[in-house]
N, C-alpha and C positions, 0 to 999 in steps of 0.2 A: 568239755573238750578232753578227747582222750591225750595220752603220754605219745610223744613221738619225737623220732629223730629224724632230722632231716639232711640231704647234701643231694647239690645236683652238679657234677662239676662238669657238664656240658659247655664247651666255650662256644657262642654265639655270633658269626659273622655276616650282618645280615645287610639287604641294601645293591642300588644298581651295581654294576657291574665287580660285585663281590668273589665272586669264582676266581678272580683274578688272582684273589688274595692266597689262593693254596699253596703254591709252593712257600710262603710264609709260615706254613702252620704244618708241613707234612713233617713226618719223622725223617731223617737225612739218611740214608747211607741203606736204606731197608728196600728189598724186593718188595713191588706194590704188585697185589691184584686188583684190579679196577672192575666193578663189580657191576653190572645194568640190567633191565629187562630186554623187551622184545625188538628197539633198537629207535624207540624215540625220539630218544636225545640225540639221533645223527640226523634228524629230519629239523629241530627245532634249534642246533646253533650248539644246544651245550657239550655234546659231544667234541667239538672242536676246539670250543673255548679250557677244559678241561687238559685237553693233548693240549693244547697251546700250552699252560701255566706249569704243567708237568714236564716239558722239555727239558734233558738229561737226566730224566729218574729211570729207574728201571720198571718196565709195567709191564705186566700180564694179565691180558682183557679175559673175561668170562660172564658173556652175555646169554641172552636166554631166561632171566631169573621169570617167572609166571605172575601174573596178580593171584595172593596168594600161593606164597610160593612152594612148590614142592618139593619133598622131603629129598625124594630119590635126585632130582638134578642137584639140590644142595651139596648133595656127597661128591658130586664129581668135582664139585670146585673143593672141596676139604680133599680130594683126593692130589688133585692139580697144587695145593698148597702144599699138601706135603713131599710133595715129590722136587719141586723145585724150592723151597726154606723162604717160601712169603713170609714177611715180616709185618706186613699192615696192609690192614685192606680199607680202598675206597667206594664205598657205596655210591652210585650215582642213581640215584632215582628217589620215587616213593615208599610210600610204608612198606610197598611188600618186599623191592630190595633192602632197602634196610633191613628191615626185620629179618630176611634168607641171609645178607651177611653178618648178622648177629650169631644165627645158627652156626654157619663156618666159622667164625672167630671162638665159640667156644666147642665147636668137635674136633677141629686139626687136633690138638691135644690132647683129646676125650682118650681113655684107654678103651671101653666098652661101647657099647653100639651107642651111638650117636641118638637112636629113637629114643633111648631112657629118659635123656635131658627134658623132651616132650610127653610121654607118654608114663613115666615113672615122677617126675621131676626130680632125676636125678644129677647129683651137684656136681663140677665142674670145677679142678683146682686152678687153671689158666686158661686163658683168651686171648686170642693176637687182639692188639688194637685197631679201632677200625675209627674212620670218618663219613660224613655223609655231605653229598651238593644235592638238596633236599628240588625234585622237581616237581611232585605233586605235594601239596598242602592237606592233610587227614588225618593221618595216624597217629601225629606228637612222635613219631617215632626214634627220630631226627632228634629229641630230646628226652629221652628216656630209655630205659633197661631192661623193657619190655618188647617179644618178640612175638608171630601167632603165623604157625606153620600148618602145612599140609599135606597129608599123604592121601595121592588120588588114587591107589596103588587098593588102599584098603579104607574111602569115603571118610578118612578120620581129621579132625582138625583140634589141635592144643597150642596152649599158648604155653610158656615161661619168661621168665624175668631172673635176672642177677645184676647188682651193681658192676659186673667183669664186661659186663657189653653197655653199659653207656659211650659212645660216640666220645672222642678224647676233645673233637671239634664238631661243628656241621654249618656250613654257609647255607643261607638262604637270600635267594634273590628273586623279589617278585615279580619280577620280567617273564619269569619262567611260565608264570598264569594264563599267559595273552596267548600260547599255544595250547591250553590244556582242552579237552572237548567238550562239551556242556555236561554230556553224561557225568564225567569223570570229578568234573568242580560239585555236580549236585550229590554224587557219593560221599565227597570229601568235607561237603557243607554237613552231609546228616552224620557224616562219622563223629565229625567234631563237636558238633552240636550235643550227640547222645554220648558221647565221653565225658562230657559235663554232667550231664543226668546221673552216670553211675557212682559220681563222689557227690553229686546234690540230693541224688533225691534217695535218701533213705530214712534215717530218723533223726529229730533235733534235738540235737545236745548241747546248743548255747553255743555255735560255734559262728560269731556274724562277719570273722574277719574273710574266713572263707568261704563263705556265702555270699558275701559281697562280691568278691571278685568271684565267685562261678557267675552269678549275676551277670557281672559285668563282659565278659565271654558270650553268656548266651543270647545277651544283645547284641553285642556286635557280629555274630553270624546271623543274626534276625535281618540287622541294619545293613548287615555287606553282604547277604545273599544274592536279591535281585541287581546290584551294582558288577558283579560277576561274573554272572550267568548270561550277559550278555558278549555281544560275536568280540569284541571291542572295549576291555573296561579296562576304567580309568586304573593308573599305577597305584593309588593310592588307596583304592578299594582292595588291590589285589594285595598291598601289601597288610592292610589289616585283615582279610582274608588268611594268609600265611602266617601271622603273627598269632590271630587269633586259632586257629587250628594246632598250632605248636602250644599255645598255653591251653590249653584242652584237656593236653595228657603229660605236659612236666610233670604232676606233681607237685606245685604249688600251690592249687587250690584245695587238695586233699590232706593235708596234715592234722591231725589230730579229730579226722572225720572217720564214720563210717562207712565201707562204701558197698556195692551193689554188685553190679557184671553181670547180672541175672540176662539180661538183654542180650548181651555181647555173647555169652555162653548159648545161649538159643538159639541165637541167628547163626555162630561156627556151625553146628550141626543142619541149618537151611544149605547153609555155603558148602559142607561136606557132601551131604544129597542132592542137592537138587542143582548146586552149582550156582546158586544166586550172587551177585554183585556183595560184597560186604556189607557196604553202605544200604544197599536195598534190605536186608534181611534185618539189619537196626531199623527201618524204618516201619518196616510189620509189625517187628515183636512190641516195640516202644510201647504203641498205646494201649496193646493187651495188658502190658507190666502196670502200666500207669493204674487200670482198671479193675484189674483183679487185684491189684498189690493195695488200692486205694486207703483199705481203712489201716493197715500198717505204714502208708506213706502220706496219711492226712497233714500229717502239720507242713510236711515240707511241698504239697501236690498247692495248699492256699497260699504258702510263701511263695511261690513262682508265680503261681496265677498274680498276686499282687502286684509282685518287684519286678516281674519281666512283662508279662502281659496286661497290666492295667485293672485287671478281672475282680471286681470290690465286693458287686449286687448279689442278692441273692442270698437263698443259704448254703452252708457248706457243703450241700450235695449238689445243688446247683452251679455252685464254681469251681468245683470240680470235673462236673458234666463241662460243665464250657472250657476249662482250660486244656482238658484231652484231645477238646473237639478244636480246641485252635493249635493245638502242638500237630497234631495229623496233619490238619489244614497248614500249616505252614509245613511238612514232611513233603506234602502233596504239588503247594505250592515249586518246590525244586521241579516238579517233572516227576517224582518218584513214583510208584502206584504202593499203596500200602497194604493191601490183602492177600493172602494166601490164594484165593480163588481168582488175584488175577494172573498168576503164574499157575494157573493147573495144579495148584500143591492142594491135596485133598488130608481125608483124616488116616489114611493110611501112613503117609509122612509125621503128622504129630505122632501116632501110635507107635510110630518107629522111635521116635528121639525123646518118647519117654519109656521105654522099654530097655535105651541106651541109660539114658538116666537111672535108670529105678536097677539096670544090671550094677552100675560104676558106684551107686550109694550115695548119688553126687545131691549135693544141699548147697543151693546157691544163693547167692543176693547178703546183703546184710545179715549175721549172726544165723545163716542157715536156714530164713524162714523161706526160702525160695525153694520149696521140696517138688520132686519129679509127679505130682499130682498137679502143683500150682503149675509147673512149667506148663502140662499140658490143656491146663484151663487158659494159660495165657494164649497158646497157640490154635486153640479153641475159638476164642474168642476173636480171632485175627482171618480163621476161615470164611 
């Protein structure tokens, strides 16, 4: 086990009619911007339950945010903030509002262009602080210091992270689920699912506390997929659903691990081009990484096959064949289609996002072995 230090000081309000609890938890006396996408949450109840619990605060709404949010609308609300002295912003949605008012909380105060924090990873000395009433379950966003932005403006998508945008709070109420669209739960099932894979599956270093509970994660989105996906599921699927998708990406499962991204970096650059679903474009790359990564990911590709999928027979190249072939198979099993060829993406697209790669120097996956040749063999493979 490698050295690490840990702290998540995310406070956790979760459970029926939770939303209620905000005006408990807001900051007192501070101009709120209330932060949403395409207008959702005024179809599904929580738009109003939010104005309800916020009554006598000061708020100023900035909706609009995109799945996958981009770069250029983000400024308008850091411009919006600066001009009226917002003190704390509420996110009310999914990953990708969180993650856009992640972005806002650390550029209001940015001195330099705001792109660097993205595209330099350039540091940030303050962040207004920000909360989140988490409506789709996928991105851990809701629970972590990690944000992954978009400029359509110029096909580019980067992530960053700083301990300055962890959420100071974030309710979660899985009532929220019973409105979400199938498409959207089957994104959010493979988001979280393959968030697990890029702190599980790289090399083994004797680490079984954390391997257990990633374990334990990847069954329960095995076990509460099809309980969810349907028109009508039960609370209690949906609430381990949400639970299970927030422990995903804390950061409790990865500590003293190695981890991966290789996937997650692949699929940003499908989502930059081609415009694919987030969740869709993890669901392509996955089994490529799995395949071509295999004999650097042997020990931990036959731990999974074992402790999640049952997978014993055979020899090690056999349970590996098979456990690839049921990871798809349960990707597929959501609804999702997992090939390149069935979006029209040809080899002109990989040629492109290794030619991005191999310009940027960029070495991904555990300790760099993910190089812009592998990337395109993965994506290769995916055609």
């Amino acid at each position: 086990m490698n050295n690490f230090t840990f702290q998540n000081p995310v406070k956790i309000i979760f459970g029926k009619g939770s939303i209620a609890e905000l005006p408990n938890n807001m900051y007192k006396g501070e101009k709120i911007m209330l932060t949403y996408g395409g207008g959702s949450i005024k179809k599904n109840g929580v738009y109003d339950q939010v104005k309800k619990a916020l009554e006598g605060f000061t708020i100023i709404e900035f909706g609009g945010i995109e799945p996958n949010p981009d770069f250029d609308t983000l400024m308008k609300a850091v411009k919006i903030c600066r001009e009226e002295g917002v003190g704390f912003l509420l996110a009310v949605g999914g990953g990708s509002v969180i993650d856009g008012t992640k972005l806002i909380a650390a550029a209001v105060d940015f001195k330099g262009d705001p792109w660097d924090i993205l595209a330099k990873g350039a540091d940030f000395e303050e962040a207004l602080p920000l909360a989140s009433v988490l409506t789709m379950p996928a991105t851990g966003s809701e629970m972590n210091c990690n944000a992954v932005i978009s400029r359509r403006a110029t096909k580019e998508k980067f992530a960053f992270g700083s301990p300055k945008v962890y959420p100071v709070f974030s309710i979660l109420d899985p009532e929220v689920v019973y409105s979400i669209p199938k498409r959207q739960k089957a994104n959010g099932l493979a988001d979280s699912f393959i968030h697990v894979f890029e702190q599980y599956l790289t090399d083994d270093i004797d680490t079984p506390v954390q391997d257990r509970w990633a374990e334990g994660v990847f069954k329960t989105i095995i076990e509460t997929a099809p309980k969810v996906l349907v028109d009508n599921p039960p609370y209690n699927a949906c609430a381990n659903y949400m639970w299970a998708a927030t422990c995903a990406l804390n950061f409790f499962i990865c500590p003293g691990v190695n981890q991966d991204w290789s996937t997650h970096m692949i699929g940003h650059e499908l989502t930059a081009l081609c415009g694919l679903d987030h969740g869709v474009t993890l669901s392509i790359v996955l089994p490529g990484t799995m395949r071509v990564m295999r004999k650097e990911k042997k020990a931990k590709l036959l731990m999974f096959a074992k402790n999640v999928w049952g997978i014993t027979s055979g020899s090690d190249d056999e349970i590996i064949d098979k456990v690839i072939d049921t990871t798809e198979k349960f990707l597929q099993s959501l609804g999702i289609k997992t090939r390149l060829s069935d979006y029209n993406i040809g080899q002109d697209i990989v040629d492109e996002i290794y030619n991005r790669f191999k310009t940027r120097g960029v070495e991904l996956g555990e300790h760099g072995i993910v190089t812009p040749e592998k990337a395109k063999a993965i994506l290769e493979d995916r055609l």
